[in-house]
Structure formats: structure tokens, C-alpha cells
C-alpha positions in Angstrom: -24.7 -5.8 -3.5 -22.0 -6.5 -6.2 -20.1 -3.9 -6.9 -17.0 -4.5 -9.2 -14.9 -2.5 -7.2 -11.1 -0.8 -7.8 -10.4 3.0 -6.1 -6.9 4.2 -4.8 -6.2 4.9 -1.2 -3.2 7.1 -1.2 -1.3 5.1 -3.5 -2.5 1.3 -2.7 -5.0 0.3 -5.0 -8.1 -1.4 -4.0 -9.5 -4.7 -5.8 -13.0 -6.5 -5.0 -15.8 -8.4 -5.9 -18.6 -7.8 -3.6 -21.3 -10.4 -4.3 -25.0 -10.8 -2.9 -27.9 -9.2 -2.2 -29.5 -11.3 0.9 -30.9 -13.9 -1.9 -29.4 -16.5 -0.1 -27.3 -16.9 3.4 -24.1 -18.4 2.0 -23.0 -15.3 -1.0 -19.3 -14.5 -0.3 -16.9 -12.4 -2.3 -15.5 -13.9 -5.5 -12.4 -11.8 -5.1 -11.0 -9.1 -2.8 -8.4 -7.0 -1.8 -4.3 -8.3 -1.6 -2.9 -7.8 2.0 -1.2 -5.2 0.8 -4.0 -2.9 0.2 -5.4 -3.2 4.1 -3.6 -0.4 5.6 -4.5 2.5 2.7 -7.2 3.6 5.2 -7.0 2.1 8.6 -8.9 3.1 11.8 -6.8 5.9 13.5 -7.3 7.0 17.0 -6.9 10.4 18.3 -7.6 12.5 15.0 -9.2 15.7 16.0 -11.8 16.3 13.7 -12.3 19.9 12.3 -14.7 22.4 13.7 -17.9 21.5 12.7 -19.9 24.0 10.5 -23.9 24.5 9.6 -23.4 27.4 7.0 -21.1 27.7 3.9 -19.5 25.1 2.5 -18.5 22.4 5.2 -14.7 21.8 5.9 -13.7 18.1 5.5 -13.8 16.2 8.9 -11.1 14.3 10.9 -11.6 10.6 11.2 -14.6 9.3 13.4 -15.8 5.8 12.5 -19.6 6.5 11.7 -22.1 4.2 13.9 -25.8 5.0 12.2 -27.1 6.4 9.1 -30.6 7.9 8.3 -32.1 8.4 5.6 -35.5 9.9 5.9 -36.9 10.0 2.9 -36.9 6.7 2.5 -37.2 5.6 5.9 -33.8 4.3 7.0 -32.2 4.4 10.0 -30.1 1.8 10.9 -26.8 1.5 13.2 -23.6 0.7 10.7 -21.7 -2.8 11.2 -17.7 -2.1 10.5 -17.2 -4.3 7.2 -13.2 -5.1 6.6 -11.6 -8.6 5.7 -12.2 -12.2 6.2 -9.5 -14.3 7.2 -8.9 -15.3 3.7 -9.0 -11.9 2.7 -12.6 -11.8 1.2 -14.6 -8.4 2.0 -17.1 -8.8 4.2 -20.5 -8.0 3.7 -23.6 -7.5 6.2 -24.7 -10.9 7.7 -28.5 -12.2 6.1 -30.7 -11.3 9.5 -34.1 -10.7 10.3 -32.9 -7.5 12.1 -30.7 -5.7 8.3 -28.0 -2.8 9.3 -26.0 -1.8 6.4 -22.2 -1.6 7.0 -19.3 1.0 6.4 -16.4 -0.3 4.5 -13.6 0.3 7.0 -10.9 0.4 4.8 -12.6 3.8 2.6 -12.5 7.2 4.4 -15.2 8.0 7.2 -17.7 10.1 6.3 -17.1 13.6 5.8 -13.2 13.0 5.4 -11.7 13.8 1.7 -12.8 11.1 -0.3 -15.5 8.8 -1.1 -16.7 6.7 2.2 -18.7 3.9 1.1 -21.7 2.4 2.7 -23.2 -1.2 1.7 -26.4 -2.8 2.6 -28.7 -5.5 1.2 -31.6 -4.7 -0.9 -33.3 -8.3 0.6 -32.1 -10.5 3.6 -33.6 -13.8 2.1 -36.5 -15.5 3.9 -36.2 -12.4 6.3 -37.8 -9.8 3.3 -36.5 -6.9 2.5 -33.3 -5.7 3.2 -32.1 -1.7 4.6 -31.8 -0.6 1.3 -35.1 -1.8 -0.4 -35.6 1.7 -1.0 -32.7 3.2 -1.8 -33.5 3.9 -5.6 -36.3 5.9 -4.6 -33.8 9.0 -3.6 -33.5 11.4 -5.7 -30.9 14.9 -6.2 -31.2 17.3 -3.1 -32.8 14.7 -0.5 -30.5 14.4 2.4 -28.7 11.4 4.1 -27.2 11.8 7.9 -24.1 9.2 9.1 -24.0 10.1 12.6 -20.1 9.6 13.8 -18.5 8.2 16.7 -17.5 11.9 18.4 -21.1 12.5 18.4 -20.7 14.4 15.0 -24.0 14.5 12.5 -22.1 14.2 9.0 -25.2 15.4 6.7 -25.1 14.4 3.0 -27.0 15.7 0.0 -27.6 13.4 -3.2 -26.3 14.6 -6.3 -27.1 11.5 -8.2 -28.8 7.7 -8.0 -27.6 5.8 -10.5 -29.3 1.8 -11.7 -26.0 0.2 -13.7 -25.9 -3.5 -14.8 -22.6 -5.0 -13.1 -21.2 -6.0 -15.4 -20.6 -2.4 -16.4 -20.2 -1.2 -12.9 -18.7 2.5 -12.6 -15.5 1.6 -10.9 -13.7 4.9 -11.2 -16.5 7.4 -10.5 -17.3 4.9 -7.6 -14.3 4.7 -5.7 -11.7 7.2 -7.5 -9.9 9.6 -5.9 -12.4 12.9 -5.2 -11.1 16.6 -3.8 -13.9 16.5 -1.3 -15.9 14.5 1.1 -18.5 12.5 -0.6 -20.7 9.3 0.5 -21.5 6.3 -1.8 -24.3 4.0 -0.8 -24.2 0.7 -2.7 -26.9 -2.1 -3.0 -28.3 -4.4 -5.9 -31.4 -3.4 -8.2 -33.1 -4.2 -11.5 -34.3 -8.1 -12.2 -33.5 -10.9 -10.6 -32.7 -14.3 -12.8 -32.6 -16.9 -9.7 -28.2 -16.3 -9.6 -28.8 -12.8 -7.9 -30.2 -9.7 -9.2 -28.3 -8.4 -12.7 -27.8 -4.3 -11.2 -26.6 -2.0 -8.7 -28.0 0.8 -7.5 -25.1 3.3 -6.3 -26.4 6.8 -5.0 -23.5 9.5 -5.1 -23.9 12.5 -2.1 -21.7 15.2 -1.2 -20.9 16.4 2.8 -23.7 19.6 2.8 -23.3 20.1 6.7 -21.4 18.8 10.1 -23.7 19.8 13.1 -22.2 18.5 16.4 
């Protein structure tokens, strides 16, 4: 996954270079986020979350750091790793392991909070095969995806777009700009690989359809 990546928390700006796929063991970020940027979104205890709905458009929910996501059309489920900074202020990304989770970037709203919460996983985990995502540009508009939350809350998600883009083009704004509503990003890599890593990403754009408790 190697998304060129710049969206505004608040009023901090947000910059990083998320490279690797799970080609190889040893991919780190080429660049990430100033110190600065690290408290636009921290983890926040005590937020009570609004009543969750099942009909009607869904309020926006109160901060709950989501621990599994499902995705059954493709066949994911996987528990969620918390991805933030490395010491030296790279981004993290999901370790290469035989056993793939994706992880939620920490530092973008949780799902089914205002904004776009983004989730990364690897589309292979080198000698291991294929990664969490190996599907994920299979999912098409109206399919549903379900981050299940800390307070026991089912966040449900329905896609509204997959999109294949070469990175060197990547979508920064309508990835990570500022949105009036809660929406989910799922990020991994896609199209050919030339030995370096593969040359795409495959981002998949959902909006919060439900919260059923």
C-alpha cells in the first residue's frame, strides 16, 4: 500500500508516503507526518458515542477505536492492528506475517465519526502469499463493509466507489479531505508489479449506512 497521502485534521495538515505492499519484509515509509501533525486526531477516552440507529440516515458516532473489520463479500474478517508513528516519525504499516490483519490509521477519525477513517492492509505478505486485501478490488457500489468498535458498536459501511489509480497520481484530496459525514477508506496496492513494488492503489470509498449495537 502506497498511498501519497495529505488530508487535514482540524487544522493540522497531514503528510505521508506509505510504501509496500508485503513484496518484501523490510518496505518502510519514504516520508511521514511532522510531529506537529500527531495530535489532529488522538485516541480520546470517555467520548459517549451517539445512539446507535438501524433505519434512516445514521447519526455520526463518538470515538471508539474499531478492533475488526468484515467484509463478506470478499471474505475478510480480520482484527485491526492500531497503525501510528515510528520513533523517527515514519507511519507504520501492518508487519509482513503469515497470519495478515490490516490496521486503522490512528491518527484519522474512527469509524463512523465525521470524516474519512482510513484502513490499510497488504495486498501480499511476501513468502507468506496473499495479503487481507488480495481481494479488495473485487467490491463493488452497494456491497457492505462492517468495523466492529471497541464499545461493542457494529459501524456498517456501504461502498460508493472502488477506484485502481497509479500512485503516482494518487487522489490525495478525495482520499483524505475533509468530508461532512462519516465515510471509510480502505487502501491497498493493485495493478502490475515491475520487481520495485506494484505501480497502483486500489482505494475503495464507503459511506456509514447503519450503527447496530
Amino acid at each position: 500500500m502506497t498511498p501519497l497521502s495529505r488530508r487535514t485534521f482540524g487544522t493540522m495538515a497531514l503528510t505521508a508516503l506509505l510504501t509496500g505492499c508485503g513484496h518484501t519484509g523490510g518496505d518502510r515509509p519514504a516520508t511521514a507526518p511532522s510531529a506537529a501533525t500527531r495530535g489532529g486526531t488522538t485516541d480520546t477516552a470517555g467520548t459517549t458515542p451517539a445512539a446507535p440507529e438501524t433505519t434512516g440516515t445514521p447519526r455520526p458516532l463518538g470515538r471508539s477505536v474499531p478492533v475488526r473489520l468484515r467484509i463478506p463479500a470478499i471474505g475478510v474478517d480480520t482484527p485491526l492492528l492500531s497503525l501510528g508513528l515510528e520513533p523517527d516519525g515514519t507511519v507504520q504499516v501492518p508487519p509482513i506475517t503469515a497470519h495478515d490483519r490490516a490496521g486503522w490509521y490512528r491518527f484519522s477519525p474512527t469509524p463512523g465519526q465525521i470524516g474519512p477513517s482510513v484502513v490499510l492492509g497488504h495486498v501480499t505478505v511476501g513468502s507468506y502469499g496473499d495479503g487481507v486485501f488480495r481481494r479488495l478490488d473485487r467490491l463493488r457500489t452497494g456491497e457492505t463493509i462492517v468495523a466492529r468498535l471497541e464499545n461493542g458498536t457494529e459501524a456498517q459501511f456501504t461502498v460508493t466507489s472502488t477506484r485502481t489509480v497509479a500512485k503516482a497520481h494518487f487522489p490525495t484530496d478525495d482520499v483524505y479531505g475533509n468530508v461532512n459525514r462519516p465515510e471509510l477508506r480502505l487502501i491497498t496496492c493493485g495493478g502490475p508489479h515491475d520487481g520495485d513494488g506494484y505501480r497502483d492503489n486500489v482505494i475503495v470509498f464507503a459511506a456509514l449506512s447503519a450503527a447496530v449495537p
